[in-house]
C-alpha positions as CSV (number, residue, x, y, z in Angstrom):
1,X,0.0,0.0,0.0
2,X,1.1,3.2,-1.1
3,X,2.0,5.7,2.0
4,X,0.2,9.0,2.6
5,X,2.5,11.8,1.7
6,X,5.0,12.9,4.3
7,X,3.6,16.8,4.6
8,X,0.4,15.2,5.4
9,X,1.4,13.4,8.0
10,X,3.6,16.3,9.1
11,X,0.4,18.0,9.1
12,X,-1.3,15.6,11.2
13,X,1.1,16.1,13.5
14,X,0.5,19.2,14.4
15,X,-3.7,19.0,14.4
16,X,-3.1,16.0,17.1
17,X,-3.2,13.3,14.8
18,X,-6.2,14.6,12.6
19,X,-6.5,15.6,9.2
20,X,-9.7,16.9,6.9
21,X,-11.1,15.7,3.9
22,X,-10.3,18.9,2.0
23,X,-6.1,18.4,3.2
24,X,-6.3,14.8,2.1
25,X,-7.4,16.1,-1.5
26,X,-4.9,19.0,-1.4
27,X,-2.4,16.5,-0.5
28,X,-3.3,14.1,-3.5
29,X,-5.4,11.5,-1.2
30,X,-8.6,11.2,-2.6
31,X,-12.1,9.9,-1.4
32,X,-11.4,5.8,-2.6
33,X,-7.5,5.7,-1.0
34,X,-9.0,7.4,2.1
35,X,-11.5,4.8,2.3
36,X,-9.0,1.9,1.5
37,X,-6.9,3.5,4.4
38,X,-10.2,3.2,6.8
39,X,-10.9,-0.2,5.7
40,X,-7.3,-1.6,6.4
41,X,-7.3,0.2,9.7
42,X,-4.6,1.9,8.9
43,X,-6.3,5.6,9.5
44,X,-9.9,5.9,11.2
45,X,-12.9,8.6,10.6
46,X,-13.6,9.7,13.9
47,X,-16.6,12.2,12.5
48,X,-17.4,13.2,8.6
49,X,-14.8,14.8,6.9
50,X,-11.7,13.8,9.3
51,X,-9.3,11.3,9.2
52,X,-7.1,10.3,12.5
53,X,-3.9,8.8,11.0
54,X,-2.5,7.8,14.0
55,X,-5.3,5.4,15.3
56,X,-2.8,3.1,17.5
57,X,-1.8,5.8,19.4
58,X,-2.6,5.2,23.5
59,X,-3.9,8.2,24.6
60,X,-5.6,6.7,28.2
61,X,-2.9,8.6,30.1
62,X,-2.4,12.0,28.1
63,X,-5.6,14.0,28.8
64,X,-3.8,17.2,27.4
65,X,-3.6,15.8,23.4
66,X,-7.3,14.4,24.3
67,X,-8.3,17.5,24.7
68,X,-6.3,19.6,22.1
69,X,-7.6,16.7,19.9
70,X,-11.1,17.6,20.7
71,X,-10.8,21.1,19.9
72,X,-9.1,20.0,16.2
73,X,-11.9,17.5,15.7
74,X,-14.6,20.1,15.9
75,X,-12.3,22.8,13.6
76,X,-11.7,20.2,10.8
77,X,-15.1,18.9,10.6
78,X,-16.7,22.1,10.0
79,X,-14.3,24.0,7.9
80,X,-11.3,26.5,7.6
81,X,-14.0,29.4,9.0
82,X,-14.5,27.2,12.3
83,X,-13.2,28.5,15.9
84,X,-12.4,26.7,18.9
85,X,-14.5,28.0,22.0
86,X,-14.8,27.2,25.4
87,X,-12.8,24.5,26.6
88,X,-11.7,23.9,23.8
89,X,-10.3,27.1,23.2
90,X,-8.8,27.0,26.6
91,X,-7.5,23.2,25.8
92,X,-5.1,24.8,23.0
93,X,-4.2,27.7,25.3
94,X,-2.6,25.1,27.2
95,X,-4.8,26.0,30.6
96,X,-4.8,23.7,33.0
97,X,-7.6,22.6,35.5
98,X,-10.0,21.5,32.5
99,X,-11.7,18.3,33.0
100,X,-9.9,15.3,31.5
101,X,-11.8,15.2,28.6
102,X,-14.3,17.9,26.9
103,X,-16.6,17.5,23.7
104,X,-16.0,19.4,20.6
105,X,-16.9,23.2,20.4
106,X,-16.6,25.3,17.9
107,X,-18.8,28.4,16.7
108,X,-19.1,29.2,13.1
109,X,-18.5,32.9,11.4
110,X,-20.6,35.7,12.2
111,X,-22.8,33.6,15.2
112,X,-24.4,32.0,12.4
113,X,-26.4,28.9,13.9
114,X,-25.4,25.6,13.1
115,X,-26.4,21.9,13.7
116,X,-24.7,19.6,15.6
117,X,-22.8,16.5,13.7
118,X,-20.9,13.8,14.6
119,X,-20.5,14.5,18.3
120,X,-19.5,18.6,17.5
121,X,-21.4,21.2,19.3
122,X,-22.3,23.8,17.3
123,X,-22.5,27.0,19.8
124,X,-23.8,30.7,19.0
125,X,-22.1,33.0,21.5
126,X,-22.4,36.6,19.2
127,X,-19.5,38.2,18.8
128,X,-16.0,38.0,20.6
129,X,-12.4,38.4,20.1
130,X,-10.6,35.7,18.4
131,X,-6.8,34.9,17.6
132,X,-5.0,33.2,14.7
133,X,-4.2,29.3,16.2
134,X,-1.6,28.3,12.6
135,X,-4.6,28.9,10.0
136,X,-7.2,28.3,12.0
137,X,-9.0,31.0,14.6
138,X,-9.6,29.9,18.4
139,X,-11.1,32.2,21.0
140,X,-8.7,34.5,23.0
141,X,-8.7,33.9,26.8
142,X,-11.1,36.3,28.1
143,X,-13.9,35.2,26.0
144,X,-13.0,31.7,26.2
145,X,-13.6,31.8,29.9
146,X,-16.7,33.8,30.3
147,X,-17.7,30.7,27.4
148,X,-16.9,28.1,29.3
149,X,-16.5,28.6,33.0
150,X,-20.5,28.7,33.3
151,X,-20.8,25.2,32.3
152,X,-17.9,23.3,34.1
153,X,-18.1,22.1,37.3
154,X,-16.7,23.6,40.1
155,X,-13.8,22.1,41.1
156,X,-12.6,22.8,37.5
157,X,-13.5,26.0,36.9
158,X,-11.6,27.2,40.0
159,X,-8.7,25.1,39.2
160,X,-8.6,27.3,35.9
161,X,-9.0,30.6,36.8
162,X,-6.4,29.5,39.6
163,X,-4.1,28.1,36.9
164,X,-4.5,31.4,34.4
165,X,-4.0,33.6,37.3
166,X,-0.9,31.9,38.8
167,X,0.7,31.5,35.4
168,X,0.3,35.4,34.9
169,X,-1.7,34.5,31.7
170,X,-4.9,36.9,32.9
171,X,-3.9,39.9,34.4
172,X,-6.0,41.3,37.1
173,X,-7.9,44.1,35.1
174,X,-8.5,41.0,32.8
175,X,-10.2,38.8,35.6
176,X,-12.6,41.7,36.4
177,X,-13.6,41.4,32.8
178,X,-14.2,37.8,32.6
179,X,-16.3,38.4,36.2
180,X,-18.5,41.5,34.7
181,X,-19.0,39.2,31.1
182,X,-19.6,36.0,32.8
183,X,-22.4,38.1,34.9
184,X,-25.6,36.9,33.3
185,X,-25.3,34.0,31.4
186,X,-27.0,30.5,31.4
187,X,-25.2,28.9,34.3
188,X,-23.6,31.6,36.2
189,X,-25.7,32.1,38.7
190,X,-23.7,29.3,40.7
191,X,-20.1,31.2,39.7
192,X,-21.4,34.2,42.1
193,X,-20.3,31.6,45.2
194,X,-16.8,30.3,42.8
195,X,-15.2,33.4,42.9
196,X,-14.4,33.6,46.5
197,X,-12.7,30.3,46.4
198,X,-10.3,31.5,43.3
199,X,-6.4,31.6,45.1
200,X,-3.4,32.0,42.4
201,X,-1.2,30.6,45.4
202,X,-2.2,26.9,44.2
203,X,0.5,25.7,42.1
204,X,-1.3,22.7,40.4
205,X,-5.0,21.6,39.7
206,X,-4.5,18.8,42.1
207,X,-3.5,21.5,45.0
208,X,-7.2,23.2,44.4
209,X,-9.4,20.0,44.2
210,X,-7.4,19.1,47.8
211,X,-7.8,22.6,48.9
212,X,-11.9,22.3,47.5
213,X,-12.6,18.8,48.8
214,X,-11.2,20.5,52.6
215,X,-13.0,23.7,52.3
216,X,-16.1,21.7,51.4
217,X,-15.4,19.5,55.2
218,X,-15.4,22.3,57.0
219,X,-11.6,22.4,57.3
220,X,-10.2,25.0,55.0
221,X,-6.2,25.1,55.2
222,X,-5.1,27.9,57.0
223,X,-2.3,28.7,54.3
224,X,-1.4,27.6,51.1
225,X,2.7,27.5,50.0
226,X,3.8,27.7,53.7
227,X,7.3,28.9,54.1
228,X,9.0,26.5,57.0
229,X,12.6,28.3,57.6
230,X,15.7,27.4,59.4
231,X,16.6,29.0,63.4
232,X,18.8,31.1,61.2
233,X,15.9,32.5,58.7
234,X,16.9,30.1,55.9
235,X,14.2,28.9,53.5
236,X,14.0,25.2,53.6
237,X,10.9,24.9,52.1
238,X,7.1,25.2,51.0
239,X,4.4,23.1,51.9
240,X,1.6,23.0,49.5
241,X,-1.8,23.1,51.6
242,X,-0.7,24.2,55.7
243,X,-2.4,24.0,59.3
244,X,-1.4,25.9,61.9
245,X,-1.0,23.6,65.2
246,X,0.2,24.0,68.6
247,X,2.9,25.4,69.5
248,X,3.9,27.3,66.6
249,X,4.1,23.7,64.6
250,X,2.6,22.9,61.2
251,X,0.4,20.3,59.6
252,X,1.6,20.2,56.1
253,X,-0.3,18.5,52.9
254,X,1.5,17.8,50.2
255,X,0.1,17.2,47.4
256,X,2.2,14.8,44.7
257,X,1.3,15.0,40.7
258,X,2.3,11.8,39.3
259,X,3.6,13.3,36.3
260,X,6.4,15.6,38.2
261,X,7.2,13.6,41.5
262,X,6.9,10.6,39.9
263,X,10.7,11.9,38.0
264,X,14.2,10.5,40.0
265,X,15.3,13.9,40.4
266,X,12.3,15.3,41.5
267,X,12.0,12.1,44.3
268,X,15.2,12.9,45.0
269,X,14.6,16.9,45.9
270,X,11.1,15.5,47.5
271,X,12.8,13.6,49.9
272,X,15.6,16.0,50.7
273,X,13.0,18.9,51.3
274,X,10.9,16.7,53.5
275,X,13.7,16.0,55.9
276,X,15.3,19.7,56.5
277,X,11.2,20.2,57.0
278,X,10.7,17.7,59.1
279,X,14.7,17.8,61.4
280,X,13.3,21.5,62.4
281,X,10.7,19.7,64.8
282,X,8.0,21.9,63.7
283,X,6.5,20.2,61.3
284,X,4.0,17.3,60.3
285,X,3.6,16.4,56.8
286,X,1.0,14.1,54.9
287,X,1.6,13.0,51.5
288,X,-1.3,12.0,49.1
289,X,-1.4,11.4,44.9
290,X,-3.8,11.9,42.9
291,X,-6.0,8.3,43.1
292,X,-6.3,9.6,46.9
293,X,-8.5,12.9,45.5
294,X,-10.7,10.7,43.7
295,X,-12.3,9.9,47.0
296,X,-13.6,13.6,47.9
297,X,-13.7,12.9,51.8
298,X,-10.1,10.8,51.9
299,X,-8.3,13.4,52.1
300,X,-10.2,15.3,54.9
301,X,-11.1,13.1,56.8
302,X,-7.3,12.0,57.2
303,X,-6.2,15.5,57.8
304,X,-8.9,16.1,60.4
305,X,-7.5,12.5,62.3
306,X,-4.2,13.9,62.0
307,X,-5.5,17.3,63.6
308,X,-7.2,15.6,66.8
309,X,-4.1,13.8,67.0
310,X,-2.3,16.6,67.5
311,X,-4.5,18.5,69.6
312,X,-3.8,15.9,72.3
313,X,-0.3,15.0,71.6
314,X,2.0,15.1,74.8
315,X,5.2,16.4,73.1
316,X,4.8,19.2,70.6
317,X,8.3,19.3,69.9
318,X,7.9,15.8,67.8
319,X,8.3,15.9,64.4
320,X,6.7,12.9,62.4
321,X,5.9,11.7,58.9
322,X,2.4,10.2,58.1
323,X,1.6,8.3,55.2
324,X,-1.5,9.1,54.4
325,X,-2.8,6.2,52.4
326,X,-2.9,4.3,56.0
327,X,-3.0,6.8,58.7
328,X,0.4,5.8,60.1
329,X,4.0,7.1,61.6
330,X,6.7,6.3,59.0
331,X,9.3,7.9,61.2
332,X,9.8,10.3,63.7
333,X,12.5,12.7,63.6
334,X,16.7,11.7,65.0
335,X,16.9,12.1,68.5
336,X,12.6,11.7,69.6
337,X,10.8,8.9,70.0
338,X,7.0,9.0,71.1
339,X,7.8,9.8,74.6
340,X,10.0,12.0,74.0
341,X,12.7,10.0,75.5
């Protein structure tokens, strides 16, 4: 079988794995050897009119092409004049916080009104301010937030607008603007309660679902990025979600992404952090992954155990290590034992 030029494929590259009808002509791949290609499996037509070359590719653990894919999907099937909205839009301005995976948006020229085909939602938002994406024409980030934040769910629109802000991608005149717009529209009633909850302190979309699922128990953290320092004033470093305790000590979350601490050298900096954190006496530290937020009361519950525990601990001065998947000590600091002794 004859391969598909190397531009288109190049091409495809670059749309995450996708490709139109009308690039496969320009390309010299016509209707009957895109069909042959579909019926030897070697390409697949996930809607009319677009082709995913790349069919074997395992996308279960890389939500970020999923979505970049969806938003491609929806500009291919409906044509050059097609732009990206919502999440979508957002999805190809690389925001994070977005759910792990989002349907096709796009909105055609002019707010005409469209059907929806093949699993493409066809929106009519009037006008707003796009931006060239290559040839194609997304939503900038103002409009694409006031588009979408009224229709995801909580946890995830506040782990956006904590992302955008954090990143410096949406100034602060700019976040007034998406608050005013947003005012108003199907669905945003509920953001009028989300916007106290925004902090650009979190530093992932796994620290604000933690930080969500405790605010929602009744046991907000106290601080967020808590500085723990040396006698001498030294910086030995940040905790990611902080109580304040007894004594002056802290209870510290932390909260582990599997794709950064799951790196050598990032173990390596974990583990050297969490003992000059833990040799100052000071502090307590819990450590839970991702697969523990997917229980929205684990993580709670565990840090309001570890809480009474410390209320009604005999030696403040102790510094220990939980592991939060069972509730236990791993270790207590050189030179302390549970008596103190």
């Amino acid at each position: 079988m004859q391969l598909p030029p190397l531009s288109l494929l190049t091409l495809a590259r670059r749309q995450e794995g996708l490709v139109s009808a009308g690039q496969c002509d320009r390309a010299g791949v016509g209707a009957a050897r895109r069909g042959r290609l579909v019926r030897d499996e070697v390409w697949e037509r996930p809607t009319r009119g677009v082709f995913d070359v790349e069919p074997a590719r395992d996308r279960r653990h890389d939500a970020d092409h999923r979505r970049r894919r969806a938003a491609w999907l929806g500009m291919l099937a409906f044509g050059p004049g097609a732009v990206a909205v919502g999440p979508c839009a957002l999805a190809l301005h690389r925001v994070e916080g977005l759910p792990r995976d989002i349907a096709p948006e796009i909105a055609l020229p002019g707010g005409t009104a469209g059907r929806n085909r093949g699993g493409v939602r066809v929106r009519t938002f009037g006008g707003f301010e796009t931006l060239r994406y290559g040839d194609r024409a997304i939503a900038e980030l103002v409009p694409a937030l006031v588009q979408a934040l009224p229709e995801l769910p909580r946890v995830h629109a506040v782990a956006v607008l904590d992302g955008v802000l954090r990143r410096g991608s949406l100034s602060d005149t700019a976040y007034t603007t998406v608050r005013e717009r947003a005012r108003g529209r199907r669905g945003a009633a509920a953001l009028s309660s989300w916007w106290a909850l925004v902090d650009r302190r979190a530093e992932s979309p796994l620290e604000t679902i933690a930080r969500l699922h405790c605010v929602d128990a009744g046991i907000p953290p106290d601080e967020l990025q808590v500085e723990i320092r040396s006698a001498r004033g030294r910086l030995l470093g940040r905790g990611d979600l902080g109580w304040r305790l007894p004594q002056g000590r802290w209870l510290i979350a932390e909260i582990d992404g599997r794709e950064f601490h799951d790196r050598p050298d990032a173990l390596l900096r974990d583990r050297t952090r969490q003992n000059a954190l833990i040799s100052t006496g000071r502090v307590d530290i819990l450590r839970f992954t991702s697969n523990d937020l997917r229980t929205p009361t684990y993580l709670p519950t565990t840090i309001r155990a570890a809480l009474a525990r410390a209320a009604t601990a005999a030696e403040p001065d102790m510094g220990v290590v939980i592991d939060a998947r069972h509730g236990t000590h791993v270790g207590f600091v050189a030179g302390t034992s549970p008596s103190g002794g």
